[in-house]
C-alpha positions in Angstrom: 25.1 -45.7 -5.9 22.5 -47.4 -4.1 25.0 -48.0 -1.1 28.1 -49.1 -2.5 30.4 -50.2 0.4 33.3 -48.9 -1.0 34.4 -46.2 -3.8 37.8 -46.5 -5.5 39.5 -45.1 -8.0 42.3 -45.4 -10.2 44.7 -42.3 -10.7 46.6 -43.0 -13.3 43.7 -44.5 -15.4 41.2 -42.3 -14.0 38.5 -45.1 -14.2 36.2 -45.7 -11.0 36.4 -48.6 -9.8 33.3 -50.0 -7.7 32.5 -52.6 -5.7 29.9 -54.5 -7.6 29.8 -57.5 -9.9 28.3 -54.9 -13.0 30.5 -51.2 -13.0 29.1 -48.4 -15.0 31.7 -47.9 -18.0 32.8 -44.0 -18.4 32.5 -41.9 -21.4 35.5 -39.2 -22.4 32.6 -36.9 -20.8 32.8 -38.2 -17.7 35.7 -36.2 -16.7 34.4 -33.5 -18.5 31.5 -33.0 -16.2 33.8 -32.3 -13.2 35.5 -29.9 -15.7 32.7 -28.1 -16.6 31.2 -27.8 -12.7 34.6 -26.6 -11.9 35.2 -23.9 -14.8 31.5 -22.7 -14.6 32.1 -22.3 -10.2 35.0 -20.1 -11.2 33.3 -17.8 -14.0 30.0 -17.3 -11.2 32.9 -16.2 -8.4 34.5 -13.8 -11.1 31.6 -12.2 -11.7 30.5 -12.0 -8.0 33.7 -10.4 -7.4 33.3 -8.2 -10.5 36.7 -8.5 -12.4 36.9 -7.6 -15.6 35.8 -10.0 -18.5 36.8 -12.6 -19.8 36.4 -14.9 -17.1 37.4 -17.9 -18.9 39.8 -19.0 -21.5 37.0 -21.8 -22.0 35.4 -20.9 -25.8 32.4 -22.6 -25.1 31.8 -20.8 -21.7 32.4 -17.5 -23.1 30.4 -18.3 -25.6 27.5 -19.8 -25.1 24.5 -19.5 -21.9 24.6 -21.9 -19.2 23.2 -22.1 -15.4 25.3 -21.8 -12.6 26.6 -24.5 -11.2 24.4 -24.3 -7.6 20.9 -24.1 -8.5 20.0 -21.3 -6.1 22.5 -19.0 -7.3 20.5 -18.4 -10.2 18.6 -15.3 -11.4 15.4 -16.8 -11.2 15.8 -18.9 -7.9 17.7 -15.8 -6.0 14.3 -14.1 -7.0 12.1 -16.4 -5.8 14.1 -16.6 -2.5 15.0 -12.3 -1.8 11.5 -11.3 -2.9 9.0 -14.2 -3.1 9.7 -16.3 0.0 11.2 -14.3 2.5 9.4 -11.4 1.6 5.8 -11.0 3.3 3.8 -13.3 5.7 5.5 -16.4 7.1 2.0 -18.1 7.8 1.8 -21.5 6.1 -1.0 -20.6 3.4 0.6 -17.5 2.3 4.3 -18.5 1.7 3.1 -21.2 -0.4 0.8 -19.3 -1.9 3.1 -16.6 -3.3 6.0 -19.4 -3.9 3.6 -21.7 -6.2 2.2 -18.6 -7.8 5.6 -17.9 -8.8 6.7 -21.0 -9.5 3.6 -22.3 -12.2 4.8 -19.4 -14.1 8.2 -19.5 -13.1 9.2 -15.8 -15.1 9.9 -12.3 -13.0 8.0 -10.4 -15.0 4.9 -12.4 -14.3 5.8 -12.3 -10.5 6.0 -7.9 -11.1 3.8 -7.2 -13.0 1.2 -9.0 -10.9 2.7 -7.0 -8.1 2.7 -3.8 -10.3 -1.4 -4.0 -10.6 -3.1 -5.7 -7.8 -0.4 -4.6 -5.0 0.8 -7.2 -2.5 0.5 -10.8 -3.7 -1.6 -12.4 -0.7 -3.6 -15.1 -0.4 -5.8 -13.7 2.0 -7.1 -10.4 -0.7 -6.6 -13.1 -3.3 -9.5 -12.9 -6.1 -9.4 -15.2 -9.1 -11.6 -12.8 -11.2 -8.6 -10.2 -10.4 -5.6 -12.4 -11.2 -7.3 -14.0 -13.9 -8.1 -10.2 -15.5 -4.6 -9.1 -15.2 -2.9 -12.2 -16.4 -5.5 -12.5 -19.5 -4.6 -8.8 -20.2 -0.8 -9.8 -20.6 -1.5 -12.0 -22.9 -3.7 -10.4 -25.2 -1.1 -8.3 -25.7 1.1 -10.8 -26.6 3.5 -10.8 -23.9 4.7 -14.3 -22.1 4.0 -15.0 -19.0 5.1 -18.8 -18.9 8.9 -19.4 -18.8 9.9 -21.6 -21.2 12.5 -23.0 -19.0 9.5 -26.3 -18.0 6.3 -26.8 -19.4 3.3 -27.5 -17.1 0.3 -29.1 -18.8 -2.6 -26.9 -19.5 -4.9 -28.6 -16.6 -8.2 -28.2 -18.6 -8.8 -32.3 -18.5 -8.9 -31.4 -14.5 -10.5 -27.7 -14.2 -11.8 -27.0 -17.6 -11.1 -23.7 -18.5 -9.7 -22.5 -21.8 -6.5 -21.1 -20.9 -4.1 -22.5 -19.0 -3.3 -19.8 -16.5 -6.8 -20.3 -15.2 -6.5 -23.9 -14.4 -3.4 -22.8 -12.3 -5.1 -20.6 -10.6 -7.7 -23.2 -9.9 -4.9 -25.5 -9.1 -2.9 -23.5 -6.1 -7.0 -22.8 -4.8 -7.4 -26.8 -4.5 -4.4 -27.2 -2.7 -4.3 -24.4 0.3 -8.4 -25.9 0.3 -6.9 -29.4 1.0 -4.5 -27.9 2.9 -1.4 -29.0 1.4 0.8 -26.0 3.1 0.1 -28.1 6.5 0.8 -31.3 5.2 4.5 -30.6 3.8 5.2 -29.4 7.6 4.6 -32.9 8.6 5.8 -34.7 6.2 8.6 -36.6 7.3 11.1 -36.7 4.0 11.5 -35.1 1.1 9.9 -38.0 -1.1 7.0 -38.2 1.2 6.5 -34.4 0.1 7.4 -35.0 -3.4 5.1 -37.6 -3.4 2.1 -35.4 -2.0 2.5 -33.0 -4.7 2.9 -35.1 -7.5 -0.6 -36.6 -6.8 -2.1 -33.7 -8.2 -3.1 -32.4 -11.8 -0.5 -31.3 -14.2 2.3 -31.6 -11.7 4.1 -34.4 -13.1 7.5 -36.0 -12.0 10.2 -33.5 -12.7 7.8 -30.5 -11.6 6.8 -32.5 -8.3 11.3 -32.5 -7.6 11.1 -29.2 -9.0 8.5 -27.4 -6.6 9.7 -29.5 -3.6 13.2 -27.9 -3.7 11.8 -24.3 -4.4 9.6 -25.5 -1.4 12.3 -26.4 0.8 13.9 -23.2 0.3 10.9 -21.7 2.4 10.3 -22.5 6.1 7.5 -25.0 5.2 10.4 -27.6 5.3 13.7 -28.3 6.3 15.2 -31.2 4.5 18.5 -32.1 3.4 18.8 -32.1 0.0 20.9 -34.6 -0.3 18.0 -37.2 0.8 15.9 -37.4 -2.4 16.4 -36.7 -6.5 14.3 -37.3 -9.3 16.1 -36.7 -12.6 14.5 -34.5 -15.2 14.7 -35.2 -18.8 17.8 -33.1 -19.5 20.0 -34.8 -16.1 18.8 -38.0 -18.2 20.8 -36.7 -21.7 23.6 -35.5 -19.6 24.4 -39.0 -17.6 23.6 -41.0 -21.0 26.0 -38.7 -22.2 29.0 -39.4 -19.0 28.2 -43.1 -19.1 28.4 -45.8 -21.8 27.1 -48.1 -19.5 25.0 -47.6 -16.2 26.0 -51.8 -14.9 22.3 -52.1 -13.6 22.2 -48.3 -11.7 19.4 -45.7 -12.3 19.8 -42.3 -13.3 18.9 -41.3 -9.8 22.1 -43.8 -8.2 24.3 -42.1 -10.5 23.2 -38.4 -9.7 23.8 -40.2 -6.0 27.2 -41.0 -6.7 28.0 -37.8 -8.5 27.5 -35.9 -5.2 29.0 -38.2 -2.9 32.5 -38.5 -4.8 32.4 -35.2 -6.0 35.9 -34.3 -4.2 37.3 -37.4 -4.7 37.0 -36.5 -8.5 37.6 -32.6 -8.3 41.3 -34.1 -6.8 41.7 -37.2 -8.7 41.6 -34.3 -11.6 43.6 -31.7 -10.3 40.8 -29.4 -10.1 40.4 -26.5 -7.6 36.6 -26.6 -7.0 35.3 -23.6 -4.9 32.0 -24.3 -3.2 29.4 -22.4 -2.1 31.2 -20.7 1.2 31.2 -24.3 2.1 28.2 -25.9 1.2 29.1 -28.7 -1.1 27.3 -29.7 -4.4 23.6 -31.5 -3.2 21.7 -33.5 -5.5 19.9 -30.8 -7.0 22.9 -29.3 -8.2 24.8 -32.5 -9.6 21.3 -33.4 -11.5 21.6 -29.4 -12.7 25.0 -29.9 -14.4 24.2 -32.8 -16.1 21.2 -31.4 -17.8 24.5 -28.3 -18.9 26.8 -30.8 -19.6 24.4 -32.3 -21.7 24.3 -29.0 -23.7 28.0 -28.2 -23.4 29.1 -31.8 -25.0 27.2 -31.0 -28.1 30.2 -29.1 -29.1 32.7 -30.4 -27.0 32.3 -33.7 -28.0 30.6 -33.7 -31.4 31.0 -37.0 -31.5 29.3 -38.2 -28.4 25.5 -38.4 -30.2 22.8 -36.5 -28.6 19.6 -38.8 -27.5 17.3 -35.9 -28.8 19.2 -35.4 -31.8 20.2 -31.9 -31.1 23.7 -30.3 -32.1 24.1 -27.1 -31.2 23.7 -24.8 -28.4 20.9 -21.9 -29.0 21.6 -19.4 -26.0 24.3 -17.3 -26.4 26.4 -15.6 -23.0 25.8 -11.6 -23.2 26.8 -11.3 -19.7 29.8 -9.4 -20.2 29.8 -6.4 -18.0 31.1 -6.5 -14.7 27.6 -6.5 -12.3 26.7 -6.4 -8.8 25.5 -9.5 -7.4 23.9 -9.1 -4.5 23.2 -12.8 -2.9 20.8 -14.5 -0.6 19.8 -18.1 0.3 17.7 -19.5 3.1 18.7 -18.4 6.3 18.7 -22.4 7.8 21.8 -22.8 4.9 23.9 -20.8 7.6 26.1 -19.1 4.5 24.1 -15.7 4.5 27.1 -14.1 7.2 30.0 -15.6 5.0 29.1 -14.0 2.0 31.9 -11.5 1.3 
């Protein structure tokens, strides 16, 4: 957090210890976030390596829907990366063209059914009047084509077109105009990219640490992500959640800390973490499990209030066939060959 010379901690009253006048004080979640990330790594592996459900003895976990524990393992991202990304021109104008399109709507069946009636999703046959027709022609039929997983402002105060898919359109044609695609390659961190898409309409602070990530993915950029987090609004439930007290840290220190200590903790609690073919937990990730821990202590912990005022879980886990998962991340990762 913000530098902290040294971490301690003590074993036998598993309470961190830091070197600073003003600590954060722990909450009885605290240790179960590691608990959780832990569990949740072992269900995703199970089912990888298709054994037979149940892959927990955990109630909650069995019961109940929540993301994996590294962001790009799930559905949605391993999409985006197999047949969004990698999948068609490398040029600069087109890979963030196809990524962006995908990611304002964020929902496969958008993404196909696109595919499905205007062919190849490129940039340069790219027609508003065309994507506008199809994408109005979902909807009149009263099928989504927004997930519901973030919401995007409607962009009419900026473009001023009635429905908000239009506006996106508009949106991803402003930025490949002012060239954005070329100005992430030389940006020189991951805030200074963050930063350039968050100064345009309707993409707002967690969407600007959302896109940048999905971004990154892509050959645009190549930063670590462990340089730069922005915590969304369910990290922010989940840390106020793990700690009673932040002793003068911001939400973005303690996501910080999270990743840096996280196998001091996984030992401190006996727990046998298995990573991602060795790729440890980056920011992205640690800010992902507190927006599920968030979720997961509204029954664990009844008795820790929720800041939204929410006590139950809605999604329910119907995952429970065995099923082939076939996985792919960005080549620069270096895990593609150790995936057995």
């Amino acid at each position: 957090m913000q530098r902290v010379a040294q971490n301690k901690y003590d074993k036998q009253k598993s309470v961190l210890i830091l070197t600073k006048k003003t600590k954060p004080k722990l909450s009885v979640v605290y240790n179960t976030y590691w608990k959780f990330a832990a569990e949740r790594q072992n269900i995703f592996f199970k089912r990888f390596n298709r054994e037979d459900s149940p892959w927990t003895k955990d109630k909650i976990l069995g019961q109940y829907k929540f993301t994996n524990v590294y962001r790009a393992t799930d559905r949605v991202s391993q999409y985006l990366i197999k047949n969004v990304i990698y999948k068609g021109s490398q040029k600069p104008e087109e890979v963030f063209f196809r990524l962006l399109l995908f990611k304002i709507f964020n929902r496969i069946s958008t993404w196909e059914v696109l595919e499905y009636e205007l062919g190849k999703i490129s940039f340069k046959d790219y027609s508003f009047k065309r994507y506008d027709k199809v994408l109005s022609e979902v909807m009149q039929n009263r099928i989504p084509i927004y997930s519901a997983a973030y919401i995007m402002a409607s962009g009419r105060s900026s473009f001023g077109y009635e429905r908000k898919h239009q506006n996106h359109l508009r949106l991803i044609e402003l930025m490949i105009k002012d060239k954005v695609p070329y100005k992430l390659q030389h940006c020189k961190s991951m805030n200074e990219a963050y930063t350039l898409l968050h100064s345009y309409s309707t993409i707002g602070d967690f969407l600007a640490y959302q896109f940048v990530t999905d971004i990154n993915y892509s050959t645009l950029t190549n930063f670590s992500e462990m340089e730069f987090v922005k915590a969304g609004p369910g990290a922010r439930d989940g840390i106020l959640k793990c700690f009673k007290d932040f002793g003068g840290y911001s939400f973005e220190d303690i996501i910080k800390f999270m990743a840096d200590n996280q196998e001091t903790e996984f030992e401190r609690l006996n727990l046998d973490f298995k990573n991602l073919w060795g790729r440890n937990l980056q920011l992205i990730d640690c800010q992902n499990i507190f927006c599920e821990v968030g979720k997961y202590a509204r029954v664990a912990h009844p008795e820790i209030d929720d800041y939204s005022h929410r006590t139950r879980i809605k999604q329910k886990f119907t995952g429970k066939e065995k099923e082939s998962i076939e996985l792919y991340f960005p080549p620069k990762w270096n895990i593609n060959n150790l995936i057995k």
